[in-house]
C-alpha positions as CSV (number, residue, x, y, z in Angstrom):
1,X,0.0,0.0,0.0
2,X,1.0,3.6,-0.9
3,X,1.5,5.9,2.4
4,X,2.6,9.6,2.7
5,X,6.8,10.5,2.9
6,X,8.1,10.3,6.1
7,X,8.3,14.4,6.4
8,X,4.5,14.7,5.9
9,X,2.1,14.3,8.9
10,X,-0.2,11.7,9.0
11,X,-3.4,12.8,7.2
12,X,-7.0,10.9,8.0
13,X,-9.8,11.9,5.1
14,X,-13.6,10.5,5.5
15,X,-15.4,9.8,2.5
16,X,-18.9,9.8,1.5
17,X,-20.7,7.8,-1.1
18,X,-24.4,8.0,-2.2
19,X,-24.0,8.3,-6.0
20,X,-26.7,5.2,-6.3
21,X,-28.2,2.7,-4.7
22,X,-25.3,2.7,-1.7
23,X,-24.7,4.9,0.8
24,X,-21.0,4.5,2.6
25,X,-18.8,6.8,5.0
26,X,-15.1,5.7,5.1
27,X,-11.8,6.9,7.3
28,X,-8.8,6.4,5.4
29,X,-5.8,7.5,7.0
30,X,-2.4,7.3,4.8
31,X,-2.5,4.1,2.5
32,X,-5.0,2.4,5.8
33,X,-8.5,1.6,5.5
34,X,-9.9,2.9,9.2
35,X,-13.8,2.2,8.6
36,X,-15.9,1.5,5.9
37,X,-19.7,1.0,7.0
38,X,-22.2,1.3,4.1
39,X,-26.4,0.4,3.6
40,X,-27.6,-0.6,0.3
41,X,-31.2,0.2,-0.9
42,X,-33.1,-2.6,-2.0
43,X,-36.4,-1.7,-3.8
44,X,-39.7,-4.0,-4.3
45,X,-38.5,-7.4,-6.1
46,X,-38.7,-6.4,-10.3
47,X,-38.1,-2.5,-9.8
48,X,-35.1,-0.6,-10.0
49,X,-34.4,2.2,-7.7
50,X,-35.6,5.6,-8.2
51,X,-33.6,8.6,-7.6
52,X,-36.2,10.1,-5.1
53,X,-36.4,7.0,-3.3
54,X,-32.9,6.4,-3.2
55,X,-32.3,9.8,-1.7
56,X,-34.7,8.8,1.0
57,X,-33.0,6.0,1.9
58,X,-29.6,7.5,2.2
59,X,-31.1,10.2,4.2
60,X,-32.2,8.2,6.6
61,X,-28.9,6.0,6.6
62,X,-26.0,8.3,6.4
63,X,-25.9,10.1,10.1
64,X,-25.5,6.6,11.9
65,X,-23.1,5.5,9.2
66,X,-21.3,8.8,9.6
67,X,-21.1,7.5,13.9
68,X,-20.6,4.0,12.9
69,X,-17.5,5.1,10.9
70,X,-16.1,7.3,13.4
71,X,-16.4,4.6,16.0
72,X,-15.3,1.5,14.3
73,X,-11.6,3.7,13.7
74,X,-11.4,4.9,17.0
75,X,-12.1,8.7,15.7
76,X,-13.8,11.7,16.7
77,X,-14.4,14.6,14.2
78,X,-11.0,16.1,15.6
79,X,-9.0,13.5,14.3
80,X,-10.3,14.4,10.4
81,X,-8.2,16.3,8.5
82,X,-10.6,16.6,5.6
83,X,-14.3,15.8,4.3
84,X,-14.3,14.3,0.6
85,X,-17.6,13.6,-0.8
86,X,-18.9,12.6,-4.3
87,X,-19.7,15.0,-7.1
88,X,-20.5,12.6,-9.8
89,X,-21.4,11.2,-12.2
90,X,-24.4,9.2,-10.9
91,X,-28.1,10.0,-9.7
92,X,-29.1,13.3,-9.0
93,X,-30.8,13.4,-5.9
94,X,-28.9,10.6,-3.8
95,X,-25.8,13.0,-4.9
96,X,-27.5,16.0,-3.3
97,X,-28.2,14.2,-0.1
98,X,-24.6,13.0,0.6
99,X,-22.9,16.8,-0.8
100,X,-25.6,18.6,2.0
101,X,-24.3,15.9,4.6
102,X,-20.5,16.5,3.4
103,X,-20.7,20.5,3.2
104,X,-22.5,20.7,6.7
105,X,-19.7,18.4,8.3
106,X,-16.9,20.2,6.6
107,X,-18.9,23.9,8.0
108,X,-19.3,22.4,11.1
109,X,-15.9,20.9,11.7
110,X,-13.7,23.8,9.9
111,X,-12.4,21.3,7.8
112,X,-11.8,21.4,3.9
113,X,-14.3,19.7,1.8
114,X,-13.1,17.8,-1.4
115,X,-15.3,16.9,-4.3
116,X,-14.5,13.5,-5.9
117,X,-15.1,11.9,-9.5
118,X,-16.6,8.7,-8.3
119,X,-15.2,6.8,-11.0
120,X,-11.4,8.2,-9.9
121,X,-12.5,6.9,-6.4
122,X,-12.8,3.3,-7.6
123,X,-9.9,3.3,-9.7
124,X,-7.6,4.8,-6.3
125,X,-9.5,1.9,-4.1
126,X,-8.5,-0.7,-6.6
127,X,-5.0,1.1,-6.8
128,X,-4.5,0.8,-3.0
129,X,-5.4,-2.4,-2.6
130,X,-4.0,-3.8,-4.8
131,X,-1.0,-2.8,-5.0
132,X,-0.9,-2.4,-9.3
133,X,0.9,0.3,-10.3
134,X,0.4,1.2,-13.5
135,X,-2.3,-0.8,-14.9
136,X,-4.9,-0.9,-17.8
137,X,-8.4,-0.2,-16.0
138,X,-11.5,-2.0,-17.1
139,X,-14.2,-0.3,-14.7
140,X,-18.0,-1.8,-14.9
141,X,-20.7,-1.0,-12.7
142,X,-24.3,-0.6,-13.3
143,X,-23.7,3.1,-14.4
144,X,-20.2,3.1,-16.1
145,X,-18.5,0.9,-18.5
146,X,-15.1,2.4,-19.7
147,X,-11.4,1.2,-20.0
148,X,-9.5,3.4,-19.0
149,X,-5.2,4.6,-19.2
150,X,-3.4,6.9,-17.6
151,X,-1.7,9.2,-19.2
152,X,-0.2,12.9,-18.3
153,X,-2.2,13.6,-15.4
154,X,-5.4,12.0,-16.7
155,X,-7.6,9.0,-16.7
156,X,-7.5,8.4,-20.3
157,X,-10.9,6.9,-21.8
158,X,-9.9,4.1,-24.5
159,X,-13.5,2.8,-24.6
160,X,-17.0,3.3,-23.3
161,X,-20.4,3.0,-23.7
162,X,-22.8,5.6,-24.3
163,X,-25.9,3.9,-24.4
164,X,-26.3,2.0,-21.3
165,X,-23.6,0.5,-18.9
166,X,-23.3,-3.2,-18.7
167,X,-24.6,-3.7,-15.3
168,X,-27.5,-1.8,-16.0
169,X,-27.9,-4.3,-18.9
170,X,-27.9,-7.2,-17.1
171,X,-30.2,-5.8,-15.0
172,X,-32.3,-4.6,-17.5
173,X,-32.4,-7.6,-19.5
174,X,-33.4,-9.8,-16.3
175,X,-36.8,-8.2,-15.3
176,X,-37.9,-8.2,-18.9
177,X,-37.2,-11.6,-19.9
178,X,-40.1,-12.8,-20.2
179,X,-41.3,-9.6,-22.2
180,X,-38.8,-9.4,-24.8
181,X,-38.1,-13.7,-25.5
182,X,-41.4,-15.6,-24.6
183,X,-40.8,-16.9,-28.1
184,X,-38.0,-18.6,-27.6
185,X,-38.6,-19.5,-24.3
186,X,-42.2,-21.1,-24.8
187,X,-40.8,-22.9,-27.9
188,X,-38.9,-24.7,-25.1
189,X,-35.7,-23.7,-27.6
190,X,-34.0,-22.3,-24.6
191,X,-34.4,-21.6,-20.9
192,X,-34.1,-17.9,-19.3
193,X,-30.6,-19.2,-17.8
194,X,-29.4,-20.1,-21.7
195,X,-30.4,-16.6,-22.1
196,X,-28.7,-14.8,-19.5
197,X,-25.8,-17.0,-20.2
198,X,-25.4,-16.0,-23.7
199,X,-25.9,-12.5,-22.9
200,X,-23.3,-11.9,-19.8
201,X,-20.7,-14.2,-22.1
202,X,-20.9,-11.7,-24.8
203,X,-21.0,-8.4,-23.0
204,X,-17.7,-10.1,-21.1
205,X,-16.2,-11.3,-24.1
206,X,-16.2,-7.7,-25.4
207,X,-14.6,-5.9,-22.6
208,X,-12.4,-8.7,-22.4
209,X,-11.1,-7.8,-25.8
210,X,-11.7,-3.8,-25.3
211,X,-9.0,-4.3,-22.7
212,X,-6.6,-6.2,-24.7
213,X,-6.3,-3.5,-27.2
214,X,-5.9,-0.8,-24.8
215,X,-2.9,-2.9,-23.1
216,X,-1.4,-3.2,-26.6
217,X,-1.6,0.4,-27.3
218,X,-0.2,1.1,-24.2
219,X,2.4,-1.8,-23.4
220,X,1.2,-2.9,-20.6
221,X,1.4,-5.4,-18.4
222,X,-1.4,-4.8,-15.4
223,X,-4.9,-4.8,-15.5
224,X,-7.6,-4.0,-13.0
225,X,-10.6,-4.6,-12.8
226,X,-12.9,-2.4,-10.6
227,X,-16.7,-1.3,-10.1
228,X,-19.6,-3.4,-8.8
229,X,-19.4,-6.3,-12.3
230,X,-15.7,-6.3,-11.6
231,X,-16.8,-8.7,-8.7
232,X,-18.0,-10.8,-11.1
233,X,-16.1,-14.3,-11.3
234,X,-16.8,-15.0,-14.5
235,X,-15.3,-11.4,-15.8
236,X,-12.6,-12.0,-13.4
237,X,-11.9,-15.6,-14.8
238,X,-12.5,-14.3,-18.4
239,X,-9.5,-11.2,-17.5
240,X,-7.0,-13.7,-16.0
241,X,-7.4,-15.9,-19.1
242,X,-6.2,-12.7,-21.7
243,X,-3.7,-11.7,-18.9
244,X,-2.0,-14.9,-18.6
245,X,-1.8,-15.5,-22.5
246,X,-0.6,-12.0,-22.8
247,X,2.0,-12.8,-20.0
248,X,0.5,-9.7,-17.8
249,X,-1.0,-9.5,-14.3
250,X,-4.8,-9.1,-13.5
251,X,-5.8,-7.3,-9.9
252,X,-8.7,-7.1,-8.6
253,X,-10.5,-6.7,-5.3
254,X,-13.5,-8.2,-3.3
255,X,-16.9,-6.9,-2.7
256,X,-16.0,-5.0,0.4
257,X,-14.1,-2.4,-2.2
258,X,-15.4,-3.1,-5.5
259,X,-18.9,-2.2,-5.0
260,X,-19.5,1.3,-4.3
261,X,-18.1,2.7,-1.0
262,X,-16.9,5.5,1.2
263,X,-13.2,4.8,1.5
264,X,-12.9,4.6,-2.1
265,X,-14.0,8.1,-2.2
266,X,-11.4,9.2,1.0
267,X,-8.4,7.5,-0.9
268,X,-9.6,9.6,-3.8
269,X,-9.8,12.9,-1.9
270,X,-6.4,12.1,0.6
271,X,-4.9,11.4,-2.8
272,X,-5.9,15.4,-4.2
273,X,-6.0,16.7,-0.1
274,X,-2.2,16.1,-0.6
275,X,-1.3,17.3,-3.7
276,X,-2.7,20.8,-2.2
277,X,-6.4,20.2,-3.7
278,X,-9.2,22.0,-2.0
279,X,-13.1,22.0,-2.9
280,X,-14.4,25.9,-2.3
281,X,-17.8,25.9,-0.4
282,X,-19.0,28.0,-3.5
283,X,-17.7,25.1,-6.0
284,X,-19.4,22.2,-3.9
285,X,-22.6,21.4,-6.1
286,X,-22.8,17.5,-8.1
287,X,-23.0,16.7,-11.4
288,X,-24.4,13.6,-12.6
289,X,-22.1,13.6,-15.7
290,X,-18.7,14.0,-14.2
291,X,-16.4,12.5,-16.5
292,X,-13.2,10.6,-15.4
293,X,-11.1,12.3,-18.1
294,X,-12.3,16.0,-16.5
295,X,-10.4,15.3,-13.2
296,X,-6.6,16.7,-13.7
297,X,-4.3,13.5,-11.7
298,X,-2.0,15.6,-9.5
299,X,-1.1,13.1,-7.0
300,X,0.7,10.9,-10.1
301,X,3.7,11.3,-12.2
């Protein structure tokens, strides 16, 4: 893990994530993973979550995460050096909730505030933990699909999509099943697991390859997979196959940091907090369509 020089102080960020259906405060405190409680909204069985009542939910989670964080590490709000909070991209009004929660904190505690590209936060979580240095990113969650470089202090986009991400898909495709293939399915030609089967090997088998070019442009030899999919076995199986024929390493994390959470947003922000990055109250607002390539990389060579 990454931690500070020995001439800089030690320098403890909390994080908070709400940019969908998870809401998560993490401590990170120089390269160490202090807390990192979350609550996940779970709507009726066949809907997906709506913004409004996704906002709800985190508003009614995020103060007892908030304690739960600060207890679990041992903390009181003394011992933060910094608030970091999600900007974007994701859903409007769950975005609003936790930026209200993250400017009041910051007001309250005279601390600085530090908006964070959510999709920077994953890539910094998987970073840490990890241990990759320089890798190829493949980053897949219900709302993002892009592969992703760096390159002169940006997260170069090699690929993306642009109509819907491929979690979303999946998703998507599994409440209308029976809508959109009762053909096939009352034919007895196939069962709705041939389907699904068919569909997540394809969607895999593209990124799969996605990657591999971008690795080629770029010579090189790490990849890491990150977002909510990139807990997927099978995606993880199907990335260790290219890697090894390609003689590179794959990385890639667990559910405790793949899936959305707070201290992937405090690596982000003690990654910028140290590079002398500082959110101004007046400059605190969200967007849902924060881009990975907008954020300038200080903290990196």
């Amino acid at each position: 893990m990454r931690r500070a020089g020995p001439a800089m102080p030690a320098v403890t960020v909390l994080g908070l994530e709400g940019s969908a259906n998870k809401v998560g405060t993490g401590l990170v405190r120089d390269g160490q993973v202090l807390s990192n409680p979350r609550r996940t909204f779970v709507p009726a069985p066949g809907q997906g979550f709506l913004p409004g009542q996704t906002a709800r939910h985190h508003q009614g989670c995020v103060l007892a995460l908030l304690q739960e964080a600060l207890q679990e590490a041992g903390l009181e709000s003394a011992d933060v050096d910094c608030v970091a909070y999600t900007k974007g991209p994701g859903m409007g009004a769950p975005l609003v909730t936790v930026a209200v929660v993250a400017r009041t904190l910051a007001q309250l505690w005279n601390k600085p505030l530090l908006g964070v590209n959510h999709c920077v936060g994953h890539i910094e979580m998987g970073r840490l933990i990890t241990g990759a240095q320089n890798p190829t990113v493949l980053y897949v969650s219900g709302g993002n699909t892009q592969v992703i470089a760096y390159s002169e202090r940006r997260y170069r986009i090699f690929g993306e999509t642009i109509d819907i991400a491929v979690g979303n898909c999946l998703d998507r495709f599994a409440r209308v099943l029976k809508e959109v293939a009762h053909k096939m399915l009352a034919s007895g030609e196939c069962t709705p697991e041939d389907l699904c089967f068919s569909l997540q090997e394809t969607l895999f088998a593209m990124l799969v390859e996605i990657t591999e070019r971008a690795m080629a442009h770029c010579g090189s030899q790490e990849a890491l997979v990150v977002g909510g999919v990139g807990c997927n076995m099978r995606l993880q199986e199907m990335m260790q196959i290219m890697c090894a024929e390609r003689g590179a390493k794959l990385f890639a994390t667990d559910e405790r940091f793949c899936i959305d959470n707070g201290a992937m947003i405090a690596q982000a922000g003690w990654e910028m907090f140290r590079t002398g990055q500082v959110t101004q109250l007046k400059d605190s607002w969200i967007t849902q369509r924060y881009r990975t390539d907008e954020v300038e990389v200080t903290w990196r060579d």
